[in-house]
C-alpha positions as CSV (number, residue, x, y, z in Angstrom):
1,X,51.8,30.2,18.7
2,X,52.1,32.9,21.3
3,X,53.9,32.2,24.5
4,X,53.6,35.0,26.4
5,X,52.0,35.7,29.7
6,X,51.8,39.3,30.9
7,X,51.0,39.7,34.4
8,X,50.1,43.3,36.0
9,X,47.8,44.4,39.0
10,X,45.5,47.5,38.1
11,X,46.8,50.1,41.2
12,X,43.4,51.6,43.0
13,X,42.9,54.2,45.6
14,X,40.8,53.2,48.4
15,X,38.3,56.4,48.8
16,X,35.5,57.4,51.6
17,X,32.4,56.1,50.6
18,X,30.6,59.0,49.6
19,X,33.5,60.3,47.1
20,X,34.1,56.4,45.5
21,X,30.1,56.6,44.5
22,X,31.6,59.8,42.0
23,X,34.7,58.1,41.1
24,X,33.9,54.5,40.1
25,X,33.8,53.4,36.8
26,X,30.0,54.2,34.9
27,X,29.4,50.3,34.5
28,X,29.6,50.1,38.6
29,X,27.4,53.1,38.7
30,X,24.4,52.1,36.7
31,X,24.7,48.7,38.3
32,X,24.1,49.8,41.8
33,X,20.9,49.8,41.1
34,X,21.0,46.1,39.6
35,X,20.2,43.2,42.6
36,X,22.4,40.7,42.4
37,X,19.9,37.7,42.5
38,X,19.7,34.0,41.7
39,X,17.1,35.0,38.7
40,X,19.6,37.1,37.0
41,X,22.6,35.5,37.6
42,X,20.6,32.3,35.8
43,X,19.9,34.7,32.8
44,X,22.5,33.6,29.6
45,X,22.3,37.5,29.2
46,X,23.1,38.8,33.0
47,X,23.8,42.6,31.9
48,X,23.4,44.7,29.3
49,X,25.8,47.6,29.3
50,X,26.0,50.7,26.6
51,X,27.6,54.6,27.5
52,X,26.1,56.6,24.9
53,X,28.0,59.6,26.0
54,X,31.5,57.6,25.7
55,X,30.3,56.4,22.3
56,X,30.1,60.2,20.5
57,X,32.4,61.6,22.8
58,X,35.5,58.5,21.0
59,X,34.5,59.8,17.8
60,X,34.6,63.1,18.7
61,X,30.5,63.7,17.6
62,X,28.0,65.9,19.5
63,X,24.8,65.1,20.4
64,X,22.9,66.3,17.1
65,X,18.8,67.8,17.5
66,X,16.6,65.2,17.7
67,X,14.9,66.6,14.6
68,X,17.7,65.3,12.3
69,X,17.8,61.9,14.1
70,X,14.1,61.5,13.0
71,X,12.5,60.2,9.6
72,X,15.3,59.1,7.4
73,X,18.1,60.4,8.4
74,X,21.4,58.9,8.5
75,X,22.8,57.7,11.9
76,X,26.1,58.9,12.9
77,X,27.9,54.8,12.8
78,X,28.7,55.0,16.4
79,X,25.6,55.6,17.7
80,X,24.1,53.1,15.4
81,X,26.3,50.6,16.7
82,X,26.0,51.3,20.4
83,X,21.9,50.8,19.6
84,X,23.2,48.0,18.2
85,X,23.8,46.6,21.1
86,X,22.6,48.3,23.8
87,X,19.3,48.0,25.5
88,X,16.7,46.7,22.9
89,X,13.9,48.4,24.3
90,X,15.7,51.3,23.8
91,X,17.0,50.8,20.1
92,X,13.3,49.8,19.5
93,X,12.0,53.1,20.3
94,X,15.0,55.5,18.4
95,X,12.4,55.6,15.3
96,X,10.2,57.5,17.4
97,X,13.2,59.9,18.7
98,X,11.3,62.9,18.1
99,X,8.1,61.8,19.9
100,X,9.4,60.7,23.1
101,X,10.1,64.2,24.8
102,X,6.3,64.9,24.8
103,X,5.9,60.9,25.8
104,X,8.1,60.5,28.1
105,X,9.6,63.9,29.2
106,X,12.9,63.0,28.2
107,X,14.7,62.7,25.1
108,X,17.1,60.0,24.3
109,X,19.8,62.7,24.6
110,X,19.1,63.2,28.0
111,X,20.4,59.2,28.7
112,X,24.1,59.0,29.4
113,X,24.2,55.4,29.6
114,X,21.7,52.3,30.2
115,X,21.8,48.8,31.5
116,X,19.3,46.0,30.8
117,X,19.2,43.5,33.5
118,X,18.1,39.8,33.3
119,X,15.2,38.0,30.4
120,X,12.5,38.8,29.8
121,X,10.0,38.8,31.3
122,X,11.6,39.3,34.9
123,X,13.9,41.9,32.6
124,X,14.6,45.8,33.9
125,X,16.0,48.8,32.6
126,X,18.0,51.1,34.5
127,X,19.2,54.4,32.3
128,X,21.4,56.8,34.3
129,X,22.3,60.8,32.8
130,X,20.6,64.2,33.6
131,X,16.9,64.0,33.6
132,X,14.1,66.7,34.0
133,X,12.3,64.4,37.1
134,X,9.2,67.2,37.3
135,X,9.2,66.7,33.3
136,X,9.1,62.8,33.3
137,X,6.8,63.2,36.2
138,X,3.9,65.0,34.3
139,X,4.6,63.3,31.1
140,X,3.5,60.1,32.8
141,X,0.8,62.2,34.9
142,X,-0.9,63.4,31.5
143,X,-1.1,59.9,30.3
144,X,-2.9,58.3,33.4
145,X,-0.2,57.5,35.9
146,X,-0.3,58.2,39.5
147,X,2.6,59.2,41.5
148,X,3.7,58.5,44.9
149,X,7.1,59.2,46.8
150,X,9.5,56.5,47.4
151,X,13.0,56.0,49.2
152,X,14.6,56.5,45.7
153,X,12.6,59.0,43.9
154,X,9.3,59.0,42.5
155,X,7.2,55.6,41.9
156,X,5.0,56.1,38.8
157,X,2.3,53.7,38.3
158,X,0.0,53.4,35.2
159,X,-3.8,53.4,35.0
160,X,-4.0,49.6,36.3
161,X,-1.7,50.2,39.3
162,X,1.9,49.5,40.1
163,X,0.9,45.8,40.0
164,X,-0.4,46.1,36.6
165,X,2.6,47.0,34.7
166,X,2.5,43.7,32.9
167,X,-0.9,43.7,31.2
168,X,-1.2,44.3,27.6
169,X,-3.4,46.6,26.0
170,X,-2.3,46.8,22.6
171,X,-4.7,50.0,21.8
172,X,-2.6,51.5,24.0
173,X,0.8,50.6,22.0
174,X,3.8,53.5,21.6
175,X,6.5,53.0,19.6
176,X,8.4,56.1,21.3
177,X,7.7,54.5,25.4
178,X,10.6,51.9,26.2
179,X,8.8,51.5,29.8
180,X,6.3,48.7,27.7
181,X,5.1,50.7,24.9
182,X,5.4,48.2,22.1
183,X,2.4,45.8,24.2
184,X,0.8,48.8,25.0
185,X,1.9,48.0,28.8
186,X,2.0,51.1,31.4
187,X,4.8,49.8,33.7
188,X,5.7,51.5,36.9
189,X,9.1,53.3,37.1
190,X,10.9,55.0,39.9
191,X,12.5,58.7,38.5
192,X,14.6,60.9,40.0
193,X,17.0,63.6,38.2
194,X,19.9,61.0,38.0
195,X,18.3,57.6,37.0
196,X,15.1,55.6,35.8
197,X,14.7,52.3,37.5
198,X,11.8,50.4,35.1
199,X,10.5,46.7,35.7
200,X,7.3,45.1,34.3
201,X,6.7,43.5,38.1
202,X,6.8,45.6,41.3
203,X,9.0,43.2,43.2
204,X,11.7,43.2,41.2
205,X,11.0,47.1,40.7
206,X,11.4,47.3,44.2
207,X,14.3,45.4,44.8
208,X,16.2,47.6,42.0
209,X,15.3,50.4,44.2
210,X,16.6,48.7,47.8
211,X,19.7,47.9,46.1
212,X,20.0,51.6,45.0
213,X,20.5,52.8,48.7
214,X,22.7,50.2,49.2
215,X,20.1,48.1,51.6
216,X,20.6,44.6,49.3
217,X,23.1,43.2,47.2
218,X,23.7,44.7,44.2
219,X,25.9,43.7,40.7
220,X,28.0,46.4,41.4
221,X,29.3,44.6,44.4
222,X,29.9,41.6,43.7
223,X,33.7,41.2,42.9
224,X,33.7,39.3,39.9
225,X,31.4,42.8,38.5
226,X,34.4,45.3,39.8
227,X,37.0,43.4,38.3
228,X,35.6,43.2,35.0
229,X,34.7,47.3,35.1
230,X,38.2,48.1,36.9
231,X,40.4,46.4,34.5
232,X,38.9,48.0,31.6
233,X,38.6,51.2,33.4
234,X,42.5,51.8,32.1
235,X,41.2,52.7,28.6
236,X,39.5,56.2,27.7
237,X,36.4,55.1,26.5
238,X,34.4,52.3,27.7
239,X,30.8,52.3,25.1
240,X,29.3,48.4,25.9
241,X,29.7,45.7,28.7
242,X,27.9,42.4,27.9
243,X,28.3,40.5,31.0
244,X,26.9,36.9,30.4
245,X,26.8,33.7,32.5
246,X,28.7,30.7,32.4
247,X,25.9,28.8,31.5
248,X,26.0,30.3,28.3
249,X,28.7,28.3,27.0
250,X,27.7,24.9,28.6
251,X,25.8,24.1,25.4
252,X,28.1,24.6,22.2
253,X,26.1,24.6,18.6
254,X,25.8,20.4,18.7
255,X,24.2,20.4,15.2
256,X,27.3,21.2,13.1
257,X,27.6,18.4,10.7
258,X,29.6,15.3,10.6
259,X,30.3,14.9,14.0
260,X,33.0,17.8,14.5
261,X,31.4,18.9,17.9
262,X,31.9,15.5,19.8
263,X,35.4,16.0,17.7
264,X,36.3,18.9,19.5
265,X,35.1,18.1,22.5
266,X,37.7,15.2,22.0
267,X,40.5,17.0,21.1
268,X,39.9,19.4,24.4
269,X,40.3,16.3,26.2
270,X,43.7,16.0,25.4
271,X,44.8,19.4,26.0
272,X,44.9,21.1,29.6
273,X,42.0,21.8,31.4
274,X,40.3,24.9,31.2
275,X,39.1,25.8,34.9
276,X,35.6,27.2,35.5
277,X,35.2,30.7,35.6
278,X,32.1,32.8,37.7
279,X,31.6,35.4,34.7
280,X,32.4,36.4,31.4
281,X,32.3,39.8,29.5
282,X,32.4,41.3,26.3
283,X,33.5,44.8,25.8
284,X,33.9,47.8,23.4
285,X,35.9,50.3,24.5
286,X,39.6,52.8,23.2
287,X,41.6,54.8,23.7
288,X,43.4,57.9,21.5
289,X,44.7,55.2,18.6
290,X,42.6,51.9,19.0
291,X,39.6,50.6,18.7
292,X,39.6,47.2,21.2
293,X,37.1,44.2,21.3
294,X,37.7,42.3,24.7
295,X,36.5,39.4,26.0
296,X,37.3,38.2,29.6
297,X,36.9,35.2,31.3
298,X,36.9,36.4,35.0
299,X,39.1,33.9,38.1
300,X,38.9,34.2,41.3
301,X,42.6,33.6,42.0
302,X,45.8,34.4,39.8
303,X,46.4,30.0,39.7
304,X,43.1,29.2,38.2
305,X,43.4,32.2,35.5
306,X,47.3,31.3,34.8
307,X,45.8,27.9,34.3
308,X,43.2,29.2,32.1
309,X,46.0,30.8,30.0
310,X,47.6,27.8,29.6
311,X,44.5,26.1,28.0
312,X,43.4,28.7,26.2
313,X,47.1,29.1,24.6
314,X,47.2,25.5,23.7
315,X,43.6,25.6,21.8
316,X,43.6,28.9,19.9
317,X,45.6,27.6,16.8
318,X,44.1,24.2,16.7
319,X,40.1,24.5,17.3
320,X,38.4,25.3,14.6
321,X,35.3,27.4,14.4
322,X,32.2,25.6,14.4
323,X,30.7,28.2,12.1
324,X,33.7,28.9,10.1
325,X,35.1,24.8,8.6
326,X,38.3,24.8,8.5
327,X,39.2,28.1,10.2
328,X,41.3,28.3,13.5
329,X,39.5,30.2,16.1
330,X,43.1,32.5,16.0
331,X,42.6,32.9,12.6
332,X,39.0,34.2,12.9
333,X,40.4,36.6,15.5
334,X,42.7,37.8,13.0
335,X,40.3,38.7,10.4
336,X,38.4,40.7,12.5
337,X,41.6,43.0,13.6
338,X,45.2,42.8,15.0
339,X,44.7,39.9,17.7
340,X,46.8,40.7,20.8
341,X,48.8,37.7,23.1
342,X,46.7,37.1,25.4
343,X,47.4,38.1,29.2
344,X,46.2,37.5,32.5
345,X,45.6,41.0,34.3
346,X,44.9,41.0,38.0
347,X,42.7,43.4,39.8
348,X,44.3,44.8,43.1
349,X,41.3,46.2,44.6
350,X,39.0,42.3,44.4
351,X,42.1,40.1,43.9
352,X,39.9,39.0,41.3
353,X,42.1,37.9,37.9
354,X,41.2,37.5,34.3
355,X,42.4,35.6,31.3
356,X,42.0,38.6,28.7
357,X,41.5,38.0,25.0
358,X,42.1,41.5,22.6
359,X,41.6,42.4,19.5
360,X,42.2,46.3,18.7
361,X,41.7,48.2,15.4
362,X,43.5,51.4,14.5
363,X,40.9,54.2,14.9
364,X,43.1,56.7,12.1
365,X,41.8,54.5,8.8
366,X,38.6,52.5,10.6
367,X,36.3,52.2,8.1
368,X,32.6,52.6,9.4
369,X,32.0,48.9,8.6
370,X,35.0,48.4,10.8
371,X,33.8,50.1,13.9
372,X,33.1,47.8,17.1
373,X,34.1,44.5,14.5
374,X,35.8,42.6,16.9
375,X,33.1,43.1,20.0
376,X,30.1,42.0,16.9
377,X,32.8,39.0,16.6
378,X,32.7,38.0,20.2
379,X,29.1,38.5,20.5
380,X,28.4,36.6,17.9
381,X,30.5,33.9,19.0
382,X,28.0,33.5,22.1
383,X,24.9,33.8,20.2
384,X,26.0,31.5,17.9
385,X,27.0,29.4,20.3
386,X,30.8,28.6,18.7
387,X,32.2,28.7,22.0
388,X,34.3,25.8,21.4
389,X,37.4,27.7,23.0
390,X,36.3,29.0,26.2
391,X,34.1,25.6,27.5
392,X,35.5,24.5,31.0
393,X,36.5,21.1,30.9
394,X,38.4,20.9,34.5
């Protein structure tokens, strides 16, 4: 087993406000505009995270006409994999690539990156990039909204109001509008030339816009947020963030057969504690010769994530998967690329410390089954609840 414990602070420059709004990393910009409240805290899913420009830019691809991205055509693997697992709403709608300039006023090459916030349906969808705001204004105008100004841009509300976004009206379905379109729903949206704020309900639209200008708590300020997005910020490309509560992991798959989950849950018993931890992420990100699937449980303190390295250490080579009989959880790690020692990194700017577990691929020979591999692994390992390794039992 590996033994070793790397132990580094990420060095940050304190800047004046109005220059660190340019500078931060994009996860902390598109979550500005994300409240940080009870309700999505309590989501399993908290954030949704994808940089579409960072995902053709690491493979060196330019954004092709939406022409050939319609019909049949073949999807370059990247972008197919950060739809994948970016914002549903918005990989729902890339079938109808072509149609959504005239729908929407905005192509989906206009979207640098986008965030989904929360579940459904007190969900929201914040996509940040270079928009036409005067186009997406009389896109929405031609198709019944009304418009009004607001503190942070344009409020668009469809025919049944700005409290009506949730009503369905399924003659009214489009398969190319994210904002609803697949219930035939018109719901409001704020625009502006930077970013679309969209929400079913007009509260939580609203509080998305207050926590824009800064006038409420957002994601992006909460520490545990900045020191996910700062220790990652080291590597070139960073293309998905799945930030997902703790909760998540309270409830591991109890139906596997023959009693192995009350097994495991005996054998962690015996081994040391695994303290509680206020987030954890999943990432996809590189740099100029890797290909890296991250996931990081995120500590308050350096003692609590050095003791979380300990108990992580002393389970990887002797838990098995619950989906996998008879596998190591290591093992799996290893068949889904080169499996890195783990390390505890330490954020300078929130003092905020994480027990960081790596997998990287080369990016020279990646196959394009092979891209984003070990983020689908860690994924999958919350979805399918085989989370055996990373349940808190101090």
């Amino acid at each position: 087993m590996r033994v070793l414990v790397v132990l580094f602070a990420l060095m940050l420059v304190v800047l004046p406000a109005a220059a660190q709004e340019d500078t931060r990393p994009r996860l902390l910009r598109v979550l500005s505009a994300a409240p940080d409240t009870t309700a999505i805290r309590n989501a399993n899913v908290i954030a949704t995270f994808v940089d579409y420009q960072a995902t053709l830019a690491l493979r060196g691809i330019q954004s092709p006409p939406i022409s050939d991205l319609s019909g049949e055509g073949e999807l370059p693997t990247p972008l197919s994999m950060a739809l994948a697992f970016g914002p549903e709403v918005i990989t729902r709608t890339f079938p109808y690539a072509a149609e959504m300039s005239g729908v929407l006023g905005f192509d989906f090459f206009d979207i640098g990156q986008a965030a989904e916030i929360g579940t459904a349906p007190a969900n929201a969808l914040i996509l940040t990039g270079s928009f036409n705001a005067q186009a997406v204004i009389d896109a929405h105008l031609a198709r019944g909204y009304t418009q009004e100004d607001g503190e942070s841009g344009i409020v668009l509300c469809g025919t049944g109001g700005c409290e009506g976004g949730a009503s369905i009206n399924l003659a009214n379905r489009n398969g190319a509008n994210p904002f609803g379109g697949s219930m035939g729903k018109s719901e409001p949206l704020i625009v502006n030339s930077r970013r679309i704020l969209n929400a079913q309900f007009l509260p939580l639209l609203n509080r998305m816009s207050e926590a824009a200008q800064g006038r409420i708590p957002s994601l992006a300020d909460a520490k545990d947020v900045q020191a996910v997005a700062y220790i990652l910020s080291y590597r070139t490309y960073v293309s998905a963030v799945i930030l997902v509560s703790p909760a998540a992991v309270s409830i591991v798959d109890a139906t596997a057969s023959s009693g192995r989950f009350s097994n495991f849950m005996g054998r962690l018993k015996k081994l040391p504690p695994l303290p509680p931890y206020s987030l954890i992420a999943i990432s996809n990100s590189a740099d100029a010769e890797y290909e890296y699937g991250d996931l990081l449980l995120i500590y308050p303190t350096l003692d609590s994530a050095s003791r979380a390295y300990e108990s992580i250490m002393s389970r990887l080579d002797v838990v098995e998967s619950v989906t996998v009989q008879g596998r190591t959880v290591e093992q799996r790690l290893n068949e889904v690329g080169e499996f890195m020692p783990p390390q505890v990194v330490t954020d300078e700017k929130t003092n905020f410390s994480a027990l960081q577990l790596t997998v990287r691929s080369p990016l020279s020979n990646a196959e394009p089954a092979d891209f984003s591999r070990a983020f689908r692994y860690f994924y999958q390992m919350l979805t399918e609840r085989d989370t055996v390794l990373i349940i808190p039992t101090e």
